[in-house]
N, C-alpha and C positions, 0 to 999 in steps of 0.2 A: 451442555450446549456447545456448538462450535463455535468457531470465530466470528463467522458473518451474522450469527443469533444473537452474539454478545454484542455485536456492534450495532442491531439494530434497535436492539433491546435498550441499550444507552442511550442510541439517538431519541428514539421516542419518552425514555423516561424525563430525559433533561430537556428535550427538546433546544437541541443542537444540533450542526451539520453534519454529512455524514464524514468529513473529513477527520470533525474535531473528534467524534465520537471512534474513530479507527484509531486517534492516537493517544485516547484515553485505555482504550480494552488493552492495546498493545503495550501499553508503556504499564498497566496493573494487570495483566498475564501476560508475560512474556513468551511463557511455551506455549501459549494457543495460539499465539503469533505466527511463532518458530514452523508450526506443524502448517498453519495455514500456508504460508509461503513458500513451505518444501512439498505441498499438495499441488499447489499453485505451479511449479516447476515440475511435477512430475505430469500434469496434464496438461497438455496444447494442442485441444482439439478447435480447431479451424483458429490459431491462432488467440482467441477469446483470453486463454489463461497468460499469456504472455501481455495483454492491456492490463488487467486487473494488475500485475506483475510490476509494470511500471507506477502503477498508483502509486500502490504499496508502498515502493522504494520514495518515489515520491513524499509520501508521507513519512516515510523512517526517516528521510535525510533533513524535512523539516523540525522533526522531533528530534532530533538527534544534532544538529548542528544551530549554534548561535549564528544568528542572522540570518539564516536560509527563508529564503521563501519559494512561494512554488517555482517561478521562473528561477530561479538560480539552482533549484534540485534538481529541474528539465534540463538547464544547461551542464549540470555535473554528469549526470545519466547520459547525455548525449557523447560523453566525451568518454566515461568508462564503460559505458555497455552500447556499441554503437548499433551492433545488430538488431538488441530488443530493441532500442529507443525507432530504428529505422521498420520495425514491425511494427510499430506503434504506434508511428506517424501516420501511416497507409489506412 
């Protein structure tokens, strides 16, 4: 299965958001993750892959960082990736 399988395959078994269930797959496979995100940057077709892009990070930076939540990962991304974050607002 890929990533987006595993993640939907979680949300529905637990019946949980799809937020929570992205950073459960990612956090127990880590290279399904890896490979999704470097899939994810290698396509941007009409921009699409660049939003999913920002999730993503989105959700690493919550999983990944004490205290973060969403509004304070949007404000981090906005400040180190200004380009995706400004495709991503549009």
């Amino acid at each position: 299965m890929n990533f987006e399988q595993e993640v939907e395959q979680y949300q529905k078994e637990n019946n949980v958001s799809k937020a929570q269930a992205v950073r459960h797959v990612a956090k127990t496979q880590p290279d399904l993750h890896k490979l999704y995100i470097a899939n994810l940057k290698g396509e941007n077709s009409e921009g699409s892959a660049k939003i999913d892009e920002v999730e993503v990070l989105i959700d690493e930076l919550i999983r990944t960082r004490a205290g973060f939540d969403r509004q304070l990962a949007i404000k981090q991304i906005a400040r180190d990736k200004p380009k995706l974050f400004k495709n991503w607002k549009q």
